[in-house]
Backbone as JSON Lines, residues from 0, in Angstrom:
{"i":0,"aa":"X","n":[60.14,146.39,125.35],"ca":[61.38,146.46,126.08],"c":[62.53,145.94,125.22]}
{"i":1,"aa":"X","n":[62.12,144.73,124.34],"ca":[63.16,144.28,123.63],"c":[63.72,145.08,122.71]}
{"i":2,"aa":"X","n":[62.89,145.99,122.02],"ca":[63.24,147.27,120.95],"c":[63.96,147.75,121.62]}
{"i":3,"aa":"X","n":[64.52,148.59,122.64],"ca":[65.28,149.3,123.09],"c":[66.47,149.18,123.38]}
{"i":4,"aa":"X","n":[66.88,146.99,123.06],"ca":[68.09,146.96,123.73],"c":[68.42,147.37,122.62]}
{"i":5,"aa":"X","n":[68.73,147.12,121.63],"ca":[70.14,147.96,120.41],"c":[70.28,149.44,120.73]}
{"i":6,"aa":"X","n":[69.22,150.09,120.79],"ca":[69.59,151.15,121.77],"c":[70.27,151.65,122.47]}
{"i":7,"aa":"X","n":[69.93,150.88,123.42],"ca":[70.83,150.56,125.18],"c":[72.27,150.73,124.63]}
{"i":8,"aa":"X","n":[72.35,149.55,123.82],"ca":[73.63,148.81,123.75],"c":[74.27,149.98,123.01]}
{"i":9,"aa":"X","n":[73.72,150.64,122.09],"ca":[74.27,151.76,121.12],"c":[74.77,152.77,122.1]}
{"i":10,"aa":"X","n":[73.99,153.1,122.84],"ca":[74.07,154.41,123.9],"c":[75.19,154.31,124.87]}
{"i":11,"aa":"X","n":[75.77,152.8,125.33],"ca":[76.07,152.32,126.51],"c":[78.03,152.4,126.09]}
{"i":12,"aa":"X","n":[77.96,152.19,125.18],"ca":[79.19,151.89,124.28],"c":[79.67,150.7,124.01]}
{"i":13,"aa":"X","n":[78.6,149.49,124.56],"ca":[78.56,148.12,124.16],"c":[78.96,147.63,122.78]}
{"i":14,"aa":"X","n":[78.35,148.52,122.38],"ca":[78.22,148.02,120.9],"c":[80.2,147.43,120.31]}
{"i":15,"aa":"X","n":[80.87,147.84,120.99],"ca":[82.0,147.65,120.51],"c":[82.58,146.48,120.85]}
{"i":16,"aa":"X","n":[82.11,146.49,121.96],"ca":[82.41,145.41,122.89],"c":[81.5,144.37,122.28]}
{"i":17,"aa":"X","n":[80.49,144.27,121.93],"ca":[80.09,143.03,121.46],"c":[80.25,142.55,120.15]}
{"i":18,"aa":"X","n":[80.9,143.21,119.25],"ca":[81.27,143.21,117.83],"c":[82.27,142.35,118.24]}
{"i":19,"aa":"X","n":[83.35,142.98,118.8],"ca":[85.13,142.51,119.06],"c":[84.55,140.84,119.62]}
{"i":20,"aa":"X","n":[83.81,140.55,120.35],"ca":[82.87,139.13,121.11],"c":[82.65,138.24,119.84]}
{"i":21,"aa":"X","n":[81.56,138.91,118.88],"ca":[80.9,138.09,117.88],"c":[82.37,137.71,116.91]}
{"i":22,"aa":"X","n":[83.1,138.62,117.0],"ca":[84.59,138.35,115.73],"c":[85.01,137.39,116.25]}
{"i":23,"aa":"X","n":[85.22,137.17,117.88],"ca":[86.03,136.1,118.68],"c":[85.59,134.8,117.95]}
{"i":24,"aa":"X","n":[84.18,135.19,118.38],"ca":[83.77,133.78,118.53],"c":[83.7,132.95,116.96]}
{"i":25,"aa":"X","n":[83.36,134.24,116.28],"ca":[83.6,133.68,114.7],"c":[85.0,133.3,114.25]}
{"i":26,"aa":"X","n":[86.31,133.8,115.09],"ca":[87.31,133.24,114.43],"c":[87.78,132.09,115.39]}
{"i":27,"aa":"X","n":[87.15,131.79,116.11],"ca":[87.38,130.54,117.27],"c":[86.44,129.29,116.59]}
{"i":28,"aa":"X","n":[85.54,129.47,115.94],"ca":[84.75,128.43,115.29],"c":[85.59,128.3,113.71]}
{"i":29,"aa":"X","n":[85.78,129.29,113.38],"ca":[86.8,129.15,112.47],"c":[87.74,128.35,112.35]}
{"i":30,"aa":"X","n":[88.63,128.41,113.2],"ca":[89.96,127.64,113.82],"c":[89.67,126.36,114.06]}
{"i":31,"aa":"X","n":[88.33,125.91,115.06],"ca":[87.88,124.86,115.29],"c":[87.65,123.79,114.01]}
{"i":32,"aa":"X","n":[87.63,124.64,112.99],"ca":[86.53,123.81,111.9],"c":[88.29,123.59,110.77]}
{"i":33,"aa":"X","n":[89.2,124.49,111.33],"ca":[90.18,124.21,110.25],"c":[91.02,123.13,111.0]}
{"i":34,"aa":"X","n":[91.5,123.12,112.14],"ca":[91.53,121.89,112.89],"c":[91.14,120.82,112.86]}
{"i":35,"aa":"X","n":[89.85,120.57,112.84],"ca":[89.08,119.45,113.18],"c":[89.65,118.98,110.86]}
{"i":36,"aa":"X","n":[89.35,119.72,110.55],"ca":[89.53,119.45,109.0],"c":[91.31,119.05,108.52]}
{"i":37,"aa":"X","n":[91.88,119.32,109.33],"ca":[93.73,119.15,109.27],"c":[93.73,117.65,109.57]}
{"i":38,"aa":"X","n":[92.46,117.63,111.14],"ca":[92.35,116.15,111.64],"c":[92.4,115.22,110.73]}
{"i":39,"aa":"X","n":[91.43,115.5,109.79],"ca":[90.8,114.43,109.05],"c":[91.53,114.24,108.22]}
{"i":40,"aa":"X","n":[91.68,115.67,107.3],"ca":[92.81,115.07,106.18],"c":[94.25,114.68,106.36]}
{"i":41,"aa":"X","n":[94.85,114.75,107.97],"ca":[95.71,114.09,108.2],"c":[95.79,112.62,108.61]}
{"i":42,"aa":"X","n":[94.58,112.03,108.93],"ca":[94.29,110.62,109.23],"c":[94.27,109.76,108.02]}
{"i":43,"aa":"X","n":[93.37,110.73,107.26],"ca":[93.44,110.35,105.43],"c":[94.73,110.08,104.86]}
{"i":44,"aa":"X","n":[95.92,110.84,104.76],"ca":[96.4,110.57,104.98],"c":[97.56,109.61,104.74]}
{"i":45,"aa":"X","n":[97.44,109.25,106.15],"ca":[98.19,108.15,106.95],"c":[97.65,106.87,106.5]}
{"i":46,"aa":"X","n":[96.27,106.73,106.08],"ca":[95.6,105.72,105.79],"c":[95.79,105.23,104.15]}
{"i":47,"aa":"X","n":[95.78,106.4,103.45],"ca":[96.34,106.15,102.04],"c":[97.55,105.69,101.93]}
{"i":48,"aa":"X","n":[98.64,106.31,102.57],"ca":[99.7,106.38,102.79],"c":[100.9,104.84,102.91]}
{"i":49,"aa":"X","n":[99.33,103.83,103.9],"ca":[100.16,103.03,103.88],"c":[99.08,102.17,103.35]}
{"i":50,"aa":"X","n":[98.06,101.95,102.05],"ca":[97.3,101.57,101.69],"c":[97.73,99.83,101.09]}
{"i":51,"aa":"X","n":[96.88,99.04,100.89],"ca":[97.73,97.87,100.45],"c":[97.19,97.83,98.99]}
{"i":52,"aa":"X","n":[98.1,97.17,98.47],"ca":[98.18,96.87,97.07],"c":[97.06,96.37,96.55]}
{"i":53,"aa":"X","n":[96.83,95.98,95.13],"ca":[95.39,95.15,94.8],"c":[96.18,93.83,94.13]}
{"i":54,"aa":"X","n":[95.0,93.1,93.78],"ca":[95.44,91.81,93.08],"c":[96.17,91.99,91.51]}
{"i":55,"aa":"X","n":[95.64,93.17,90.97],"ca":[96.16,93.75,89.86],"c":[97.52,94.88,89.77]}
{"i":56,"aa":"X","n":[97.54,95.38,91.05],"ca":[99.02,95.84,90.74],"c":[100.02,95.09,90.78]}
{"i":57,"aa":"X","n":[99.71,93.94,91.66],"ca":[100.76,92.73,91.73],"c":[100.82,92.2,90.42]}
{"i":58,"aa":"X","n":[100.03,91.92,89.7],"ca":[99.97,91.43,88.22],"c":[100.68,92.38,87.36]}
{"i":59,"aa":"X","n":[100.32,93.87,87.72],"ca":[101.09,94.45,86.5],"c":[102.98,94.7,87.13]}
{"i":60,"aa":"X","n":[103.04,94.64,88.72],"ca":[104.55,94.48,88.65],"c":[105.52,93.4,88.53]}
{"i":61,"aa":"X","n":[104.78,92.09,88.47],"ca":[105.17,91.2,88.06],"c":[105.4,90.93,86.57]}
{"i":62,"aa":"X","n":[104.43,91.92,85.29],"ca":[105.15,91.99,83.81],"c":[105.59,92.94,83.73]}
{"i":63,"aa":"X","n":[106.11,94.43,84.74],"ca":[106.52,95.24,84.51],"c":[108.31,94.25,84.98]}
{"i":64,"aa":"X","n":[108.57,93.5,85.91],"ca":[109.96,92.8,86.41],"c":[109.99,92.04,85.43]}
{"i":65,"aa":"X","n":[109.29,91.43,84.69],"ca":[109.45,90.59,83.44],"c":[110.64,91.0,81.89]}
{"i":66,"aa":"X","n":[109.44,92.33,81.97],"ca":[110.11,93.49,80.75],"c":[111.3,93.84,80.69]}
{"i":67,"aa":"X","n":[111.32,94.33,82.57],"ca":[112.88,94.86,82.74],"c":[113.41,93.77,82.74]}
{"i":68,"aa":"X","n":[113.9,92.5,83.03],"ca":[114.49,91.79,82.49],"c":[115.01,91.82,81.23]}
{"i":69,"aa":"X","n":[113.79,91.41,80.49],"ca":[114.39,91.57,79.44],"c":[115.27,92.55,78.68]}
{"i":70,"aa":"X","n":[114.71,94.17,79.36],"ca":[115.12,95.16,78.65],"c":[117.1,95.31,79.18]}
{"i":71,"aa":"X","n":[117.04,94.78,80.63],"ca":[118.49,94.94,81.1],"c":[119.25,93.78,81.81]}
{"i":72,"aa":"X","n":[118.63,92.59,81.77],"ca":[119.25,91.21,81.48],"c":[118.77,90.82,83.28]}
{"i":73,"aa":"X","n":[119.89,89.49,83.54],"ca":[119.02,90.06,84.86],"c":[120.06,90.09,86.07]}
{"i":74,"aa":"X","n":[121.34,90.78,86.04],"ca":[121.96,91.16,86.95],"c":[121.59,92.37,87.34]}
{"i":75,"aa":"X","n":[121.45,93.68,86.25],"ca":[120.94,94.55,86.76],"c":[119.43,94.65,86.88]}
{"i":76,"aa":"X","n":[118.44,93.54,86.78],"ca":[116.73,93.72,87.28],"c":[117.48,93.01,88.14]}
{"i":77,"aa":"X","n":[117.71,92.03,88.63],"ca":[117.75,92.04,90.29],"c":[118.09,92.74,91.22]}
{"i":78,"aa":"X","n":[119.71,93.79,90.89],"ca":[120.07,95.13,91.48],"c":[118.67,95.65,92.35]}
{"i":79,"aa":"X","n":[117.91,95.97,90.78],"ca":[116.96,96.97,90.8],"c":[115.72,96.56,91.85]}
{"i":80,"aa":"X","n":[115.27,95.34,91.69],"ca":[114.31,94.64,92.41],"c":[114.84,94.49,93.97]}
{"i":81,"aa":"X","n":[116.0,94.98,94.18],"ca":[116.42,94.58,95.59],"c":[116.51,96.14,96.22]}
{"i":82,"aa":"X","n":[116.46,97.38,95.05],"ca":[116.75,98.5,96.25],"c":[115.55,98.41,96.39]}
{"i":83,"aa":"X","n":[115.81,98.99,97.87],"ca":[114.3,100.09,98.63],"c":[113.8,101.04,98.36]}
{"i":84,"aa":"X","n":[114.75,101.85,97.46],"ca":[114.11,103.18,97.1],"c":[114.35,102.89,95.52]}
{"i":85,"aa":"X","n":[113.75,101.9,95.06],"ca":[113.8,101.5,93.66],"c":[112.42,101.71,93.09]}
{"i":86,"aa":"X","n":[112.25,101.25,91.72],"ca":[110.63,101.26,91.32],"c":[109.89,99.65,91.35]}
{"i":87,"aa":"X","n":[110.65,99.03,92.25],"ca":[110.07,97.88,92.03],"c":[109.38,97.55,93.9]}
{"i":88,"aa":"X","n":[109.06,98.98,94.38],"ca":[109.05,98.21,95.55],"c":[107.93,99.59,95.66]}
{"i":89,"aa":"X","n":[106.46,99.18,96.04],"ca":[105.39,100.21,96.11],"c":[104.63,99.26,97.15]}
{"i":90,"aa":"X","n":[103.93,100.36,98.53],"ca":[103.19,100.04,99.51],"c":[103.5,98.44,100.13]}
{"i":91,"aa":"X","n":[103.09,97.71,100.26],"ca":[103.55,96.61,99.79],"c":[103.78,95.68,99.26]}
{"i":92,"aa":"X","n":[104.05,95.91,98.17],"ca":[104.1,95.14,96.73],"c":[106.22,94.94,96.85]}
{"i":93,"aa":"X","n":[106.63,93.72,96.67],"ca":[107.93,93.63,96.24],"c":[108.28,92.42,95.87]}
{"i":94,"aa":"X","n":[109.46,92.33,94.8],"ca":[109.35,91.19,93.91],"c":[110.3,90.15,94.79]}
{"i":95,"aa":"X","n":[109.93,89.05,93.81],"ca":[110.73,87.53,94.43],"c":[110.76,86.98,93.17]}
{"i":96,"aa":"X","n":[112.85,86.8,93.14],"ca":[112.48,85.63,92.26],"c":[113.34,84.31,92.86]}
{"i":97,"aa":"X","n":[112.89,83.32,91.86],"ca":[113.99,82.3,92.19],"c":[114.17,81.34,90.89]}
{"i":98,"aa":"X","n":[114.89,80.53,90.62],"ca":[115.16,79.64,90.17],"c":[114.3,78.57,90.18]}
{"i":99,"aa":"X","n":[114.05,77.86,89.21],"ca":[113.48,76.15,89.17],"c":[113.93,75.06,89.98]}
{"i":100,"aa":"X","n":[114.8,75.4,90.7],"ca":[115.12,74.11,91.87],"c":[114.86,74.5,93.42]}
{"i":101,"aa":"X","n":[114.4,76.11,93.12],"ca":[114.08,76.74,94.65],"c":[115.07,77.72,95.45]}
{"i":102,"aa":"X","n":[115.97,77.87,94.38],"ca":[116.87,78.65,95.07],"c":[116.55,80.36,94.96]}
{"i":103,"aa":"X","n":[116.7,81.02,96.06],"ca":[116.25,82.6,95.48],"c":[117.51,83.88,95.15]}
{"i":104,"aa":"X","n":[116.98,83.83,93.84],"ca":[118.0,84.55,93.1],"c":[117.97,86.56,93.82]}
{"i":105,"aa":"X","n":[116.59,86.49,93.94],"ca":[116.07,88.15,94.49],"c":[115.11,88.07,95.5]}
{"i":106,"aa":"X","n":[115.09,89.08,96.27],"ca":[114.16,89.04,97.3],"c":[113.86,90.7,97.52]}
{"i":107,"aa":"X","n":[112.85,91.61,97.23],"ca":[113.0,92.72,97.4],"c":[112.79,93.32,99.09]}
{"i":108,"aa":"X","n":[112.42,92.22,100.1],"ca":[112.31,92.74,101.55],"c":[113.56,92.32,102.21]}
{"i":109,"aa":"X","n":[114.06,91.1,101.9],"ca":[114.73,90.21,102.67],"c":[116.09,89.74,101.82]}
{"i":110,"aa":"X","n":[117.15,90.47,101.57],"ca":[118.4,90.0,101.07],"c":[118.42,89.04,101.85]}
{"i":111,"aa":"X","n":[119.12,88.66,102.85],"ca":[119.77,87.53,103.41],"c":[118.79,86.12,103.34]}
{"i":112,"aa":"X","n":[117.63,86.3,102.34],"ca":[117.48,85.37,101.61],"c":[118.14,84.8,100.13]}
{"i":113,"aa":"X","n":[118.33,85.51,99.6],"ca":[119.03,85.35,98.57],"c":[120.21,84.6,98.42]}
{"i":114,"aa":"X","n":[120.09,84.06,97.46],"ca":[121.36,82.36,97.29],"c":[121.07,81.22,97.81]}
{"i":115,"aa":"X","n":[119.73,81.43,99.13],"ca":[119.26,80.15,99.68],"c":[118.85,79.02,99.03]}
{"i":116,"aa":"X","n":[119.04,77.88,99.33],"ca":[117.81,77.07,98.85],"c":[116.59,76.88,99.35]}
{"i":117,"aa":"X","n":[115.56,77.42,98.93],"ca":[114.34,77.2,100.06],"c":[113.71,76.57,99.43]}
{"i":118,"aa":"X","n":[113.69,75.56,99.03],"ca":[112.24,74.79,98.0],"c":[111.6,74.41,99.3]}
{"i":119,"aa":"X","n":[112.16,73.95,100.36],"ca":[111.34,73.06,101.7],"c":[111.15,74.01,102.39]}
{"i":120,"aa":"X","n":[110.71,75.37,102.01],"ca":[110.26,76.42,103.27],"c":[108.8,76.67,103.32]}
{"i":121,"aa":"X","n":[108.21,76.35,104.67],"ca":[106.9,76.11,104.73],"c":[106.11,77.51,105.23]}
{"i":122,"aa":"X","n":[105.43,78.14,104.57],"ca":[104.69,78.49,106.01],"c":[103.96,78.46,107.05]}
{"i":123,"aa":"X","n":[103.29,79.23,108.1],"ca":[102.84,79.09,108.89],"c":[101.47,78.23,109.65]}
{"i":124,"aa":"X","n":[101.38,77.39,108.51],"ca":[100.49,76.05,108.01],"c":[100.96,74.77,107.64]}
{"i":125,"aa":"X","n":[102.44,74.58,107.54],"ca":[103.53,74.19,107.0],"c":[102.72,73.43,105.49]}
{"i":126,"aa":"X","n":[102.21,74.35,104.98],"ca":[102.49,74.6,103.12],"c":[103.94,74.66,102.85]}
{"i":127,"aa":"X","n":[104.14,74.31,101.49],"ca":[105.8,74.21,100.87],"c":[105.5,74.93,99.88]}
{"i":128,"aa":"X","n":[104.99,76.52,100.17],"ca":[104.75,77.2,98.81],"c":[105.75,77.58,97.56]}
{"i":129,"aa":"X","n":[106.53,77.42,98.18],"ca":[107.93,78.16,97.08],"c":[107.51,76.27,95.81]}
{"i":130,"aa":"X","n":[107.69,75.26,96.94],"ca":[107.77,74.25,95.97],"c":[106.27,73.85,94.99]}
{"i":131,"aa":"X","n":[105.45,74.61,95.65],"ca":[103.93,74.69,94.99],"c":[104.26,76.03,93.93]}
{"i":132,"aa":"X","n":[104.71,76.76,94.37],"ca":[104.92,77.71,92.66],"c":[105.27,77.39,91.78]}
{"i":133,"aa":"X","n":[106.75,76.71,92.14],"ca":[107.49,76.06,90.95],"c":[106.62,74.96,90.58]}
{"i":134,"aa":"X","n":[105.99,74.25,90.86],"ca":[105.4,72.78,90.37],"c":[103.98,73.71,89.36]}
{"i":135,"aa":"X","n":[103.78,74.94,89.8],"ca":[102.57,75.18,88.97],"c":[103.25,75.99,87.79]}
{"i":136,"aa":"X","n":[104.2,76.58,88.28],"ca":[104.86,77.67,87.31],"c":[105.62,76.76,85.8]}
{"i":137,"aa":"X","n":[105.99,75.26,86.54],"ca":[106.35,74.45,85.68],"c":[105.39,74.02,84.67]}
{"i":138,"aa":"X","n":[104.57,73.94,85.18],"ca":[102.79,73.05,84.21],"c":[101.92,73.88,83.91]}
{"i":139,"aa":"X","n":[102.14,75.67,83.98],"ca":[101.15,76.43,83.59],"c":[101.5,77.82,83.4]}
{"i":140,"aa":"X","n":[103.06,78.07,83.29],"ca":[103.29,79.39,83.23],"c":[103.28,80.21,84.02]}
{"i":141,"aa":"X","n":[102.23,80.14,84.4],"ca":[102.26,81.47,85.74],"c":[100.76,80.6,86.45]}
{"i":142,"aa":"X","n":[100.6,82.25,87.59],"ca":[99.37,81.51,88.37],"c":[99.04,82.63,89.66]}
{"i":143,"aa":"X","n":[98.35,81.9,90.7],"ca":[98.12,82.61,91.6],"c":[98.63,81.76,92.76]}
{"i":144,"aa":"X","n":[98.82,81.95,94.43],"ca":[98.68,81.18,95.77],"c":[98.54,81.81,96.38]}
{"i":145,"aa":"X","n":[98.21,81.0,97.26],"ca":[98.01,82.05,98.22],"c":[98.92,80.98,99.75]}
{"i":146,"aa":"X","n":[99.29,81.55,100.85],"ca":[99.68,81.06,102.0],"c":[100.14,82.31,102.93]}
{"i":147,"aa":"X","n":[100.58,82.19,104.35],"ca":[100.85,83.1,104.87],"c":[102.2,83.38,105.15]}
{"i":148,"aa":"X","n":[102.64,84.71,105.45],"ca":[103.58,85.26,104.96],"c":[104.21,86.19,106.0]}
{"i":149,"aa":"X","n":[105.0,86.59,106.85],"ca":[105.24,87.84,107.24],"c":[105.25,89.05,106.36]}
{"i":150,"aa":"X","n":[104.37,89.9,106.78],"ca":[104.33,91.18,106.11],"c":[105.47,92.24,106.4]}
{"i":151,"aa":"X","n":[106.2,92.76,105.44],"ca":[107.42,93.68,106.36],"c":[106.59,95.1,106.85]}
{"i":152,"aa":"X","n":[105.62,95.5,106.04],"ca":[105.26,96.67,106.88],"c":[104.51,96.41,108.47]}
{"i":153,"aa":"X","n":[103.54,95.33,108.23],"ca":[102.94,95.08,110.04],"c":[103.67,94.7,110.56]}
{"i":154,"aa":"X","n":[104.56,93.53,110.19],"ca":[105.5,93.13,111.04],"c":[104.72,91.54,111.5]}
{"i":155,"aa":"X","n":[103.32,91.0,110.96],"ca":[103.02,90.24,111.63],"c":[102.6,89.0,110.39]}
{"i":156,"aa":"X","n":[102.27,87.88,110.67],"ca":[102.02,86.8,109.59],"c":[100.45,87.02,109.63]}
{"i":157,"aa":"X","n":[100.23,87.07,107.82],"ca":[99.39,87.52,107.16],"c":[98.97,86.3,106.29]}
{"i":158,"aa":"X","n":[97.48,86.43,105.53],"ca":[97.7,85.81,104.4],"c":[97.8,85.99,102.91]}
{"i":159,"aa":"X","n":[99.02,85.81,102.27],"ca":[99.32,86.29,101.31],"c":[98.91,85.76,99.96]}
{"i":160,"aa":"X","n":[98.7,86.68,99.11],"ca":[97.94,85.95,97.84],"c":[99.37,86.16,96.58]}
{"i":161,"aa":"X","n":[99.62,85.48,96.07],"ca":[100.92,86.28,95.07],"c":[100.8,85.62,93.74]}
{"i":162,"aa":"X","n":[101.19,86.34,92.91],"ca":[101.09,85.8,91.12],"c":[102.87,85.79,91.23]}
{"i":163,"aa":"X","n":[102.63,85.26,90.02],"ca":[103.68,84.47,89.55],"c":[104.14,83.91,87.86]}
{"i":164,"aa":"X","n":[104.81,84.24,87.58],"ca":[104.81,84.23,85.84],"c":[106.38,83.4,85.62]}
{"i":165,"aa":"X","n":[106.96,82.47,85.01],"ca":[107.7,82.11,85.08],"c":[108.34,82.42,83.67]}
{"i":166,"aa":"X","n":[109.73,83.14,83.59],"ca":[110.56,83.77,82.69],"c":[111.6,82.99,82.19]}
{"i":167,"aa":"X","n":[111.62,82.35,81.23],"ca":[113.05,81.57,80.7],"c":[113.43,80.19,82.06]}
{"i":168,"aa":"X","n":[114.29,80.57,82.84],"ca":[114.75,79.65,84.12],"c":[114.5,79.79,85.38]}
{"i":169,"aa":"X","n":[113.43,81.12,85.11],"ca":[113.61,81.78,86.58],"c":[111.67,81.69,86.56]}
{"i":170,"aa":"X","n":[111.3,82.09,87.77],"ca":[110.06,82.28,88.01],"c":[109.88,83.47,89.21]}
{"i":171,"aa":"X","n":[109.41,84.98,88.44],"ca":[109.31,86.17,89.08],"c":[107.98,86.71,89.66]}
{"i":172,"aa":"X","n":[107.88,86.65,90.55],"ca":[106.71,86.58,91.61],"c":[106.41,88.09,92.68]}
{"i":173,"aa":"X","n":[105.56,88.5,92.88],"ca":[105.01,89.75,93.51],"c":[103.7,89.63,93.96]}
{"i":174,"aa":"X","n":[103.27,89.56,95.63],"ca":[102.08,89.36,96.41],"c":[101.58,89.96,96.98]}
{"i":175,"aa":"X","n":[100.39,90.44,97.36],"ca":[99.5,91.34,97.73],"c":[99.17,90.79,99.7]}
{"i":176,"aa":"X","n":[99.15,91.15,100.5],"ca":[98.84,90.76,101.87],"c":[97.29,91.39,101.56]}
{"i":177,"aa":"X","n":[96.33,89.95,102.15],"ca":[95.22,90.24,102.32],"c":[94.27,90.85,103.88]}
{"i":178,"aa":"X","n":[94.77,90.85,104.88],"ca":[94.29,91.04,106.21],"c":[94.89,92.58,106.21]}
């Protein structure tokens, strides 16, 4: 009996009708599978997109702000370190500098820090990190800390790890958020 349905179906004028069916359904699984695949590589993405920095890009933009210093003194590397759509400001990586008595000369998230004195600014542990950089930056050149931080992309206090290399009078700094 089963031999006969292609038959049937040949004889019946089915056959057309179930071709135009099998195309449906093949370009509906089609669609499904390019969809579901837009899904993914659009989540991807979003996820790269706003990826966080490593311990080593912070290291290399902290001697890449070094260089430019040197290469263009440092009215215009601070300019530069302060736009947003500059090269000194990637995922969230952005520079800080300040002075040896605590005052901050640059801030690449937060102008209306700049000119402050913050040596006594604690964070959210009340650490006095700015005055723990300078005291290490003084006795060792550069370094690492870590304390917590508001992050400008979450928006929320994080804990931040940041290097630090100290240049002539100034000490130029760039931190990685770990959470």
């Amino acid at each position: 009996m089963l031999s006969l349905l292609p038959y049937c179906v040949a004889q019946s004028g089915l056959s057309g009708f179930i071709t135009r069916v099998k195309e449906e359904v093949t370009m509906k699984r089609g669609m499904g599978f390019l969809l579901a695949l837009f899904c993914v590589v659009g989540i991807a993405g979003i996820s790269f997109g706003s990826a966080k920095a490593t311990p080593r890009e912070a290291e290399v933009m902290v001697k890449k702000a070094v260089a430019y210093i040197k290469a263009n003194g440092k009215d215009k590397a601070f300019a530069e370190f302060s736009n947003h759509n500059g090269k000194f400001i990637d995922k969230d990586l952005y520079v800080t500098v300040y002075d040896m008595n605590g005052k901050c000369l640059c801030h690449g998230q937060n102008p209306k820090l700049i000119g402050k004195d913050l040596i006594e600014l604690k964070d959210a542990d009340g650490k006095y990190f700015i005055k723990e950089r300078l005291e290490v930056a003084k006795s060792k050149g550069k370094g690492w800390q870590d304390y917590k931080f508001t992050n400008p992309v979450t928006k929320s206090i994080e804990l931040k790890s940041t290097y630090f290399e100290k240049h002539e009078d100034i000490v130029v700094a760039c931190g990685i958020y770990k959470q």
